[in-house]
mmCIF file as gemmi writes it, N, C-alpha and C atoms, coordinates in Angstrom:
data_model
loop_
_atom_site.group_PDB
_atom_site.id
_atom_site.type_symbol
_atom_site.label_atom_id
_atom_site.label_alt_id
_atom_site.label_comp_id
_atom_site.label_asym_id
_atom_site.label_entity_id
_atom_site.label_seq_id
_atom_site.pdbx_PDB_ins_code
_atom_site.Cartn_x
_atom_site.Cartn_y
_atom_site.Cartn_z
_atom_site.occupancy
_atom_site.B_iso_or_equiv
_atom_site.pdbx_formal_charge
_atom_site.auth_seq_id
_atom_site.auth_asym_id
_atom_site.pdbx_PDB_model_num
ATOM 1 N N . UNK Axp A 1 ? -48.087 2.716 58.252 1 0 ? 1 A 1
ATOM 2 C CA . UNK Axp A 1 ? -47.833 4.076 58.674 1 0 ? 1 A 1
ATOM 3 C C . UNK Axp A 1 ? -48.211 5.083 57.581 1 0 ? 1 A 1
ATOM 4 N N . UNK Axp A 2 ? -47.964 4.888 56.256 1 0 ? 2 A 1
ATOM 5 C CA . UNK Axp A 2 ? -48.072 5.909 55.168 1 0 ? 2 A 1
ATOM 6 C C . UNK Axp A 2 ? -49.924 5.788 55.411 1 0 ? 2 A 1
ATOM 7 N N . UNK Axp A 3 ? -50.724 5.188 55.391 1 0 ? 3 A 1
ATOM 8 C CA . UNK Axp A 3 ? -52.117 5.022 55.213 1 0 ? 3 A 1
ATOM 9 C C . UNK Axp A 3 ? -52.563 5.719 56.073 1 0 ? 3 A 1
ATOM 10 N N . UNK Axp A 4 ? -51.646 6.026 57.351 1 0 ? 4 A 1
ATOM 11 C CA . UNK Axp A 4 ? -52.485 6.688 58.754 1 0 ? 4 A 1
ATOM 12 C C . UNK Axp A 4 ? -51.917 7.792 58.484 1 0 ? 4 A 1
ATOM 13 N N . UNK Axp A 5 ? -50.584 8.333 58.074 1 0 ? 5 A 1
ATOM 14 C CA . UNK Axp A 5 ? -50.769 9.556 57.443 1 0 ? 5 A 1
ATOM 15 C C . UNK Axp A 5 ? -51.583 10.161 56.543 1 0 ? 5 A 1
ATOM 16 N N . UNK Axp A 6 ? -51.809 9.859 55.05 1 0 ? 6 A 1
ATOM 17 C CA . UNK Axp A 6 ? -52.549 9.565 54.433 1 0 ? 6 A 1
ATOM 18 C C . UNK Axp A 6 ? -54.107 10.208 54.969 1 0 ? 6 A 1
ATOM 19 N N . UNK Axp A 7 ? -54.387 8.844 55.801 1 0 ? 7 A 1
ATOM 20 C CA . UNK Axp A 7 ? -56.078 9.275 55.896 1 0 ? 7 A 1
ATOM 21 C C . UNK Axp A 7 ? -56.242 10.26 57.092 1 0 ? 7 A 1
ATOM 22 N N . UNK Axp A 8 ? -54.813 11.037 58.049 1 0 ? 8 A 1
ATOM 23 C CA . UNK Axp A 8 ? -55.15 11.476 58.296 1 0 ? 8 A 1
ATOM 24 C C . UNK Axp A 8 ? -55.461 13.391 57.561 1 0 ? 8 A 1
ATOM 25 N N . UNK Axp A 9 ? -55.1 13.345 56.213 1 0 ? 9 A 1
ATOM 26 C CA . UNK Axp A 9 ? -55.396 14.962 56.237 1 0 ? 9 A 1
ATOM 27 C C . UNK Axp A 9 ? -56.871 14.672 55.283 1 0 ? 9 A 1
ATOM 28 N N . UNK Axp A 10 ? -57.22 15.624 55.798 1 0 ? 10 A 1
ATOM 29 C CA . UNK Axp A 10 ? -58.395 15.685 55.57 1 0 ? 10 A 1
ATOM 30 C C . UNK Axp A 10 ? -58.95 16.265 54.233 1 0 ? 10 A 1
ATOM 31 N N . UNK Axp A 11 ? -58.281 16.64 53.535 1 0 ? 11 A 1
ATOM 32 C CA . UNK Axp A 11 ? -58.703 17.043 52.282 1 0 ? 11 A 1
ATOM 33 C C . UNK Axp A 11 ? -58.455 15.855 51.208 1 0 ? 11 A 1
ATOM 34 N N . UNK Axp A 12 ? -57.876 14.633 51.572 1 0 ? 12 A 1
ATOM 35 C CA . UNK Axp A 12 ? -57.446 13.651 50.731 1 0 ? 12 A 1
ATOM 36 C C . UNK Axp A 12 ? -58.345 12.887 51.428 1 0 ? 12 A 1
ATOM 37 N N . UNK Axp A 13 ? -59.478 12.595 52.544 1 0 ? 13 A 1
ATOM 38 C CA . UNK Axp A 13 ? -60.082 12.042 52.991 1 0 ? 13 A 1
ATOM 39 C C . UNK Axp A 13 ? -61.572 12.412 52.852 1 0 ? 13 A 1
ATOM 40 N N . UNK Axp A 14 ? -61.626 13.959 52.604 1 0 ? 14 A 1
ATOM 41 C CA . UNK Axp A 14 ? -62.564 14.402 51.907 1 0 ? 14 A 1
ATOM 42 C C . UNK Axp A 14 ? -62.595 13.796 50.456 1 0 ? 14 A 1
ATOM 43 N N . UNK Axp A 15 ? -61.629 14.196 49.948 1 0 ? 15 A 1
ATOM 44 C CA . UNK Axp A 15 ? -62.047 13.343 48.351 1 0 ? 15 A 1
ATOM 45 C C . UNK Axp A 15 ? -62.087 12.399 47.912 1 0 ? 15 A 1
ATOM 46 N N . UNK Axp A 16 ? -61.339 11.272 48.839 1 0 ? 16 A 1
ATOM 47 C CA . UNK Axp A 16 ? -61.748 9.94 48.476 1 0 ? 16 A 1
ATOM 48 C C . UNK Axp A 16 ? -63.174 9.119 49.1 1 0 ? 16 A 1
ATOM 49 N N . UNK Axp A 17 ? -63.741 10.345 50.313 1 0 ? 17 A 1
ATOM 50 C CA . UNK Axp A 17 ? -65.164 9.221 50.53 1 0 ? 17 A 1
ATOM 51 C C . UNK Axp A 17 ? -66.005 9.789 49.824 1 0 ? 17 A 1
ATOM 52 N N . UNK Axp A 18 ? -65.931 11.529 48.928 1 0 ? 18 A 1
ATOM 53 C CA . UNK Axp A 18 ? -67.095 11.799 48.304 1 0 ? 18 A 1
ATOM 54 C C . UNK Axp A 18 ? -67.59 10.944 47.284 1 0 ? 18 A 1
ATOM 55 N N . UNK Axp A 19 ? -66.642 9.622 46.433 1 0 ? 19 A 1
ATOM 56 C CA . UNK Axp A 19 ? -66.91 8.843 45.931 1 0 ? 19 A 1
ATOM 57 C C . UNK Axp A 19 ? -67.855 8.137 46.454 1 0 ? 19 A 1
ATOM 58 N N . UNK Axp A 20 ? -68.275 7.634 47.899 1 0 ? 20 A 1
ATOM 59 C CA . UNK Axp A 20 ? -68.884 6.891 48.034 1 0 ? 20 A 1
ATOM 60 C C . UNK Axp A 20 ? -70.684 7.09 47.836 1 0 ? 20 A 1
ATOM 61 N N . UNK Axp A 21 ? -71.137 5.884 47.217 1 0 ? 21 A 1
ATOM 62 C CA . UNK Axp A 21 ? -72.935 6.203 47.008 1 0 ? 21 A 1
ATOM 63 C C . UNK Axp A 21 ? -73.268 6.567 48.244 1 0 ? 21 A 1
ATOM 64 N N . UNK Axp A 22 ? -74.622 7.237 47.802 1 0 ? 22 A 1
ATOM 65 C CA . UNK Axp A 22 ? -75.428 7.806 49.15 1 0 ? 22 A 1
ATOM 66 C C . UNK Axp A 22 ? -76.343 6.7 49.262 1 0 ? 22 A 1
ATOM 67 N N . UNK Axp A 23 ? -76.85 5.953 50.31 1 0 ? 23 A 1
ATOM 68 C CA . UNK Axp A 23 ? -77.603 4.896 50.41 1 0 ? 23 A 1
ATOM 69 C C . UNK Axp A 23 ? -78.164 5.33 51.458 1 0 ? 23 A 1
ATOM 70 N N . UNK Axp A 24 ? -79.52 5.688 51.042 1 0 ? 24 A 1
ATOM 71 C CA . UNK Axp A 24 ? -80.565 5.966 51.924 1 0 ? 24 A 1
ATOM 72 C C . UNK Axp A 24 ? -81.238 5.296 52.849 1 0 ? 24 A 1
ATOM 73 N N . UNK Axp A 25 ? -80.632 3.994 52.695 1 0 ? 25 A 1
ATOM 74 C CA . UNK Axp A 25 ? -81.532 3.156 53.447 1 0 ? 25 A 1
ATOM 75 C C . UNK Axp A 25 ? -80.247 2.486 54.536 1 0 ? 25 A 1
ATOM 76 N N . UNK Axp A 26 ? -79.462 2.996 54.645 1 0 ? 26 A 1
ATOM 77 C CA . UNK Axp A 26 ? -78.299 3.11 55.536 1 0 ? 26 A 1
ATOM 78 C C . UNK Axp A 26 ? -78.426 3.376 57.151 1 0 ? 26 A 1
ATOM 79 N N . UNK Axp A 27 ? -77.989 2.352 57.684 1 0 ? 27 A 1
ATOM 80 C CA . UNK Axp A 27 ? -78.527 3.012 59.249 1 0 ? 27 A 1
ATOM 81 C C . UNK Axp A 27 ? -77.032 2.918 60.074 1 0 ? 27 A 1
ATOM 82 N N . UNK Axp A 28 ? -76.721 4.232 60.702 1 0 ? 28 A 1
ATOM 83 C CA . UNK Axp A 28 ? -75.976 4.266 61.043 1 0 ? 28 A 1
ATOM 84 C C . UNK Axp A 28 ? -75.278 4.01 62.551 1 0 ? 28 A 1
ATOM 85 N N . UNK Axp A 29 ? -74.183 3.058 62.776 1 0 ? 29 A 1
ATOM 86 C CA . UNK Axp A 29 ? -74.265 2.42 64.456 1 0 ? 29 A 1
ATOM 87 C C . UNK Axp A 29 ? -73.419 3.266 65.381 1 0 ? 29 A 1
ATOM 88 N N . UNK Axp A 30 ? -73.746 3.062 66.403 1 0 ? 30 A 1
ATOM 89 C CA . UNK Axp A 30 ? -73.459 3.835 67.6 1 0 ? 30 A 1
ATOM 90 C C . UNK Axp A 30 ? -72.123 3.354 67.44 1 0 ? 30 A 1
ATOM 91 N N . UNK Axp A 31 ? -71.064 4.128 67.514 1 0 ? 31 A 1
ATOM 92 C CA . UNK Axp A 31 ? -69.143 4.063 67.736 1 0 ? 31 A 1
ATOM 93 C C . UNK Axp A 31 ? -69.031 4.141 69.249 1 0 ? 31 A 1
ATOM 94 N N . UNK Axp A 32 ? -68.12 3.744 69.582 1 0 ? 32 A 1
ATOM 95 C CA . UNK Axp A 32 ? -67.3 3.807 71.24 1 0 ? 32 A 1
ATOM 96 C C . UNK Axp A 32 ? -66.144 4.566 70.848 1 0 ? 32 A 1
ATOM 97 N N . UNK Axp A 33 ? -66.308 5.423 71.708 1 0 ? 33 A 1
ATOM 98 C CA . UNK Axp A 33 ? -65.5 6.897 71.391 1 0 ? 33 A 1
ATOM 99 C C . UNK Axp A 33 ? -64.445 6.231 71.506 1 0 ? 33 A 1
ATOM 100 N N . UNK Axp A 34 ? -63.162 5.829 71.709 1 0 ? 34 A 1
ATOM 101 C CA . UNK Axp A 34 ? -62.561 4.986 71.796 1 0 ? 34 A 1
ATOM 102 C C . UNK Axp A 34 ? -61.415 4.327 70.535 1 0 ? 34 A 1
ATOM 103 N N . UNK Axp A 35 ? -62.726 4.252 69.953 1 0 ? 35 A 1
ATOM 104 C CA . UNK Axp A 35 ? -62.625 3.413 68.854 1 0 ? 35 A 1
ATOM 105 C C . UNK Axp A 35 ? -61.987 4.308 67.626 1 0 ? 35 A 1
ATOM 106 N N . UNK Axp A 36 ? -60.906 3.938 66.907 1 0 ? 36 A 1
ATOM 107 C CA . UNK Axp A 36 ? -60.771 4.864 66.061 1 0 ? 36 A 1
ATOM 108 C C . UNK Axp A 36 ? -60.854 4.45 64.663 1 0 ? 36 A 1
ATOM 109 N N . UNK Axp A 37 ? -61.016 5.321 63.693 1 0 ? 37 A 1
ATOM 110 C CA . UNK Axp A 37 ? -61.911 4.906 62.355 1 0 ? 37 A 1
ATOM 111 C C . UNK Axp A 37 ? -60.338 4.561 61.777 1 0 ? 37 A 1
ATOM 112 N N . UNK Axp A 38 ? -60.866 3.19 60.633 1 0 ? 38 A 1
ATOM 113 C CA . UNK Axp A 38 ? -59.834 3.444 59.79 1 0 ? 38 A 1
ATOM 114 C C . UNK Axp A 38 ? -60.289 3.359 58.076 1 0 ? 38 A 1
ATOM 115 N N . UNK Axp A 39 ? -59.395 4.218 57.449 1 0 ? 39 A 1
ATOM 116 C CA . UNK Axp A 39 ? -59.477 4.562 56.076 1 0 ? 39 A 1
ATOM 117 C C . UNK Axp A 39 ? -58.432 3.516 55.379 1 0 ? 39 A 1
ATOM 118 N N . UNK Axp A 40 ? -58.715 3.132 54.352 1 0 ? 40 A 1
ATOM 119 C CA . UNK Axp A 40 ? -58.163 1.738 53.434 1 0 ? 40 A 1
ATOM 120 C C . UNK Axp A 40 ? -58.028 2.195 51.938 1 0 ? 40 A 1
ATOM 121 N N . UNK Axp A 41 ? -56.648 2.982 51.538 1 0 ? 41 A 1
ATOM 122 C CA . UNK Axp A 41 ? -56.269 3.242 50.502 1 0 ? 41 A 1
ATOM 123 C C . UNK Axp A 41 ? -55.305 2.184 49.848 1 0 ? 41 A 1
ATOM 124 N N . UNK Axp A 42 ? -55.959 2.083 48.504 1 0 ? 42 A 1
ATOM 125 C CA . UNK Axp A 42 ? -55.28 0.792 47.408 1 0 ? 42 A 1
ATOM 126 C C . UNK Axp A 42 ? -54.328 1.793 46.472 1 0 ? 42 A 1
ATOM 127 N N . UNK Axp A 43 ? -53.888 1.372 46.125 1 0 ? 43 A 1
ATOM 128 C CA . UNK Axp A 43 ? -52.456 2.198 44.478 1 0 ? 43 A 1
ATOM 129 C C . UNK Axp A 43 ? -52.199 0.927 43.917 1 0 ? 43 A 1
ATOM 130 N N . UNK Axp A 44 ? -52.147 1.356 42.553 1 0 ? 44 A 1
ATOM 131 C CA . UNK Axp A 44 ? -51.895 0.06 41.632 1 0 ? 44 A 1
ATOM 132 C C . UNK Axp A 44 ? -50.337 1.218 40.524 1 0 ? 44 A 1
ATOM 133 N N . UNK Axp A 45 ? -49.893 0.677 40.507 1 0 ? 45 A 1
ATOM 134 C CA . UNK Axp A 45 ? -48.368 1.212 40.125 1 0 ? 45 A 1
ATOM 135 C C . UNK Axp A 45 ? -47.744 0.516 38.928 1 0 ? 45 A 1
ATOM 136 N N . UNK Axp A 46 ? -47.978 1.184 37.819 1 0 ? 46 A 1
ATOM 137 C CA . UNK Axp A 46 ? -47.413 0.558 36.82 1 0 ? 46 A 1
ATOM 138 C C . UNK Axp A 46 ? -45.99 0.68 36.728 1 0 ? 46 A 1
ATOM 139 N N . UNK Axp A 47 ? -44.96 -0.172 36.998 1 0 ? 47 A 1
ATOM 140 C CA . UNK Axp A 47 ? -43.709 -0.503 36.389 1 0 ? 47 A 1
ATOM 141 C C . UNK Axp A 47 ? -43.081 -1.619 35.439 1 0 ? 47 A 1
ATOM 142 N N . UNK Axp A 48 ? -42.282 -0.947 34.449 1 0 ? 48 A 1
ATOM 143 C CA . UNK Axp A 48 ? -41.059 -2.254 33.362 1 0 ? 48 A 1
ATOM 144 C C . UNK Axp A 48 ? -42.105 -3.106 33.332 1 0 ? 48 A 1
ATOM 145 N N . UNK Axp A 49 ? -43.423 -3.062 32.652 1 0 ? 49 A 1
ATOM 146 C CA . UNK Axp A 49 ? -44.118 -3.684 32.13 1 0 ? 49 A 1
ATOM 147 C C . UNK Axp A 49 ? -45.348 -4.88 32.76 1 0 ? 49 A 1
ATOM 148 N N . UNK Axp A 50 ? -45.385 -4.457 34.237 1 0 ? 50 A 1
ATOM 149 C CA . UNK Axp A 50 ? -46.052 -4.784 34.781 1 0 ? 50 A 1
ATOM 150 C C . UNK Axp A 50 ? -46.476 -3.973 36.202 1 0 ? 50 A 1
ATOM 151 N N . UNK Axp A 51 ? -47.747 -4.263 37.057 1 0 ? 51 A 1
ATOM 152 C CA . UNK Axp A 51 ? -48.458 -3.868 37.637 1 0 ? 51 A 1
ATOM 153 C C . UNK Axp A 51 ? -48.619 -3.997 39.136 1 0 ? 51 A 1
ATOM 154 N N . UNK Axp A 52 ? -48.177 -3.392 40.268 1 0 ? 52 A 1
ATOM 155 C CA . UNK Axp A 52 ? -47.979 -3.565 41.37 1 0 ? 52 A 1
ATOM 156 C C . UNK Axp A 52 ? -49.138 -2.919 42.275 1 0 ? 52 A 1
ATOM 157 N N . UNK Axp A 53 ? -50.061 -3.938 43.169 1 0 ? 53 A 1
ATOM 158 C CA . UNK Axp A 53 ? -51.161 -3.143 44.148 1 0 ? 53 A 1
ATOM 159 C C . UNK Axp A 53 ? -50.02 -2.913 45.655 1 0 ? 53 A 1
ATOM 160 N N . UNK Axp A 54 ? -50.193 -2.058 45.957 1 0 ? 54 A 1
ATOM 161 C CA . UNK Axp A 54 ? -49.814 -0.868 46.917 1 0 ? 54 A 1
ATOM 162 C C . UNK Axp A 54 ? -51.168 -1.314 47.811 1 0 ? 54 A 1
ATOM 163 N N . UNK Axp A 55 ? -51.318 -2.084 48.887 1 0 ? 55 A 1
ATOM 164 C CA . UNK Axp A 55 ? -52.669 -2.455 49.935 1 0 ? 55 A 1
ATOM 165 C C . UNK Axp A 55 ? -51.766 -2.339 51.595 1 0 ? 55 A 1
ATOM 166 N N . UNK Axp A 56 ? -51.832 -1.635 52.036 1 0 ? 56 A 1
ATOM 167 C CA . UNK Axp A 56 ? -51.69 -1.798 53.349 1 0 ? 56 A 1
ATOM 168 C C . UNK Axp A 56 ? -52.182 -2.583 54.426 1 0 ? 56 A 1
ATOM 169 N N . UNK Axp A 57 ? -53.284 -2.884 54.006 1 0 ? 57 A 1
ATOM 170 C CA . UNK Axp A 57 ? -53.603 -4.3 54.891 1 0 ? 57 A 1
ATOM 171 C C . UNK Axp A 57 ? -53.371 -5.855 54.332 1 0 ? 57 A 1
ATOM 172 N N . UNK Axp A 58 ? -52.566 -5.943 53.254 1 0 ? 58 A 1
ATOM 173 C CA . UNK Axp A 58 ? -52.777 -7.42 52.859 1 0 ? 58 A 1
ATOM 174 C C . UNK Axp A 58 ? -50.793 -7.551 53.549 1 0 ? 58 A 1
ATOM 175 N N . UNK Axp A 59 ? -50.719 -8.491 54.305 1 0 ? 59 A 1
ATOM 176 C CA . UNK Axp A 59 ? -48.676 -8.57 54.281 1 0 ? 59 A 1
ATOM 177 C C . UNK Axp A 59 ? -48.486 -9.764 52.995 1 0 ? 59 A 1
């Protein structure tokens, strides 16, 4: 639930795909309207001396 909040505002979705390379040789596929996109945000969380990944898709 936090991830679909998350990717849905758009200014935090703006700035995390401007990271992505431009690959020109990229061809892009026809979607089924339907279909809805999903965005995949990681957090790595340092606590008491060790390191926690924050992944919404791994249970």
């Amino acid at each position: 639930m936090k991830g679909e909040a998350i990717g849905s505002c758009e200014a935090i979705r703006a700035a995390h795909n401007s990271f992505r390379p431009n690959l020109s040789f990229e061809i892009p596929e026809k979607k089924n309207k339907t279909e809805k996109e999903a965005f995949h945000f990681v957090s790595y969380v340092p606590h008491k001396n060790a390191v926690y990944e924050l992944d919404g898709l791994k249970e």
